[in-house]
N, C-alpha and C positions, 0 to 999 in steps of 0.2 A: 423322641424322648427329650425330658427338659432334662438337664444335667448343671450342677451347680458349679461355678468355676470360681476360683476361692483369685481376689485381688490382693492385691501388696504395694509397698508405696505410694507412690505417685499417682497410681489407679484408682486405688483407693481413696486416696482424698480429692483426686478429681471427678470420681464416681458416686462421692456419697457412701459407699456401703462397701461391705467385707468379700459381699457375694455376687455375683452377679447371674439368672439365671440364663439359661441359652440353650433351645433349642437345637438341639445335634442328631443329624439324620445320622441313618443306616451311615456304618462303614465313611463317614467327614474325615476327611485330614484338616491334618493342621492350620494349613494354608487356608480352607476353607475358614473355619473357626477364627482365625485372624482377620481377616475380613467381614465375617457378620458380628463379630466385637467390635471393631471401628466405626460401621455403621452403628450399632447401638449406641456408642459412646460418641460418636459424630466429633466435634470440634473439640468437647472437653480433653479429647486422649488422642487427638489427628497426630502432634507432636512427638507422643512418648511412644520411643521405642519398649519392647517387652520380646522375654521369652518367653515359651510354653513347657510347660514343667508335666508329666504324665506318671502319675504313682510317681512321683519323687524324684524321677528324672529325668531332664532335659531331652527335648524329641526335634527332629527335622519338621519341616512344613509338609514333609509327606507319607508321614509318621500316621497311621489311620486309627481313629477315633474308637474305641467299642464301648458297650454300652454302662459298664463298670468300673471305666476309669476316674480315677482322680486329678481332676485337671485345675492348674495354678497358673494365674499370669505374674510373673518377676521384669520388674522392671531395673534396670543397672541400678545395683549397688550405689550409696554415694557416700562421700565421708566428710567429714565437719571439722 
């Protein structure tokens, strides 16, 4: 299933877009998903740490994937 995973900051404008779509097998953790993100965004996002955001709340790297969730990358907060 492709699943839409919504960018914020730093990803965001290192990615070009709001959305990113991605491929997510049967039952992925997070850990997975962090790593086929990287590979897609290769050099643009190698630097930016992020977390994973699942229906609204922050999840482990071994937090597993289903097929209805809403999934968010947040990259640290910064202030001005």
């Amino acid at each position: 299933m492709k699943s839409e995973i919504k960018l914020f900051s730093h990803l965001r404008y290192k990615l070009g877009k709001d959305i990113l779509l991605v491929e997510v097998l049967d039952r992925m953790t997070v850990r997975d998903l962090k790593l086929r993100i990287k590979q897609l965004g290769g050099s643009k996002i190698l630097n930016i740490p992020f977390r994973v955001a699942v229906n609204g709340n922050f999840v482990t790297d071994d937090f597993k994937i289903e097929e209805a969730d809403e999934i968010a990358l947040i990259p640290p907060v910064q202030g001005g």
